[in-house]
N, C-alpha and C positions, 0 to 999 in steps of 0.2 A: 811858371807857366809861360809860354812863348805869346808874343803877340806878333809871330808873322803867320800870314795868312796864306796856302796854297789853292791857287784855282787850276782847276782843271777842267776844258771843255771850253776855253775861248774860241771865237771866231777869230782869222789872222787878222781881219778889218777891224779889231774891234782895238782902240784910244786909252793912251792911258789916261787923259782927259775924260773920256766915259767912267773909263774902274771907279778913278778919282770920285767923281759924284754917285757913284754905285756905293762905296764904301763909307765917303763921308756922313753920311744921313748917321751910321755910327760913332763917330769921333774922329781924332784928329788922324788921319792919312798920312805917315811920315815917307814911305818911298813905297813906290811900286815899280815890278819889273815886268815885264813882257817877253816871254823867250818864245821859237820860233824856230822850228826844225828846219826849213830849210827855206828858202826865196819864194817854192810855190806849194809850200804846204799850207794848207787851207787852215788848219787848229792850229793853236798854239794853249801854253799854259803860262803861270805866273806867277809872283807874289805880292802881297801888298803887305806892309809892317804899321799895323795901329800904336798909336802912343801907349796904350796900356792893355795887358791881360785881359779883364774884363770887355773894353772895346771889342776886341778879337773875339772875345766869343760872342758880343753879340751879334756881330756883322756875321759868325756863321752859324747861329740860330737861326737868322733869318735870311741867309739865303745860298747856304747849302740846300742843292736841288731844285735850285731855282732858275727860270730861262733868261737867255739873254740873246736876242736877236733869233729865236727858238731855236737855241742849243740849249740843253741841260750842263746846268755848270756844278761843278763838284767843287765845294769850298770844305777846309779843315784846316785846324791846325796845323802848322808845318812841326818840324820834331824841332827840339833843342838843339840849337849850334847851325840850321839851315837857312837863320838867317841874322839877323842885326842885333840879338836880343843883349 
């Protein structure tokens, strides 16, 4: 089971410093990435890689579908091999 995590539905303003305490309240937060279609695209998506399986899914129990700055964010599993597993 993967523990990187895909968001979908960032604001471009939004820190990896914010994700970071978004996601920690679950465990331990080993890297996150921030990608960013172009200079003045407004969304962006991402990933964040929890220390373990379980972590990962609890951070997307609770907050797949959840707002952030009210954007609706789409959090899941990333597939096997998309990221640091």
């Amino acid at each position: 089971m993967s523990s990187t995590l895909h968001i979908d539905g960032l604001l471009a303003s939004v820190s990896h410093q914010e994700l970071t305490g978004m996601f920690a309240k679950f465990g331990d937060v080993r890297s996150i990435n921030i990608y960013k279609a172009d200079k003045e695209s407004l969304f962006s998506v991402g990933t964040v890689e929890m220390a373990s399986p379980g972590e990962a899914s609890k951070a997307v129990q609770a907050l797949h579908r959840s707002y952030l700055g009210g954007k609706l964010l789409l959090v899941c599993l990333a597939p096997l091999g998309a990221g640091h597993d």
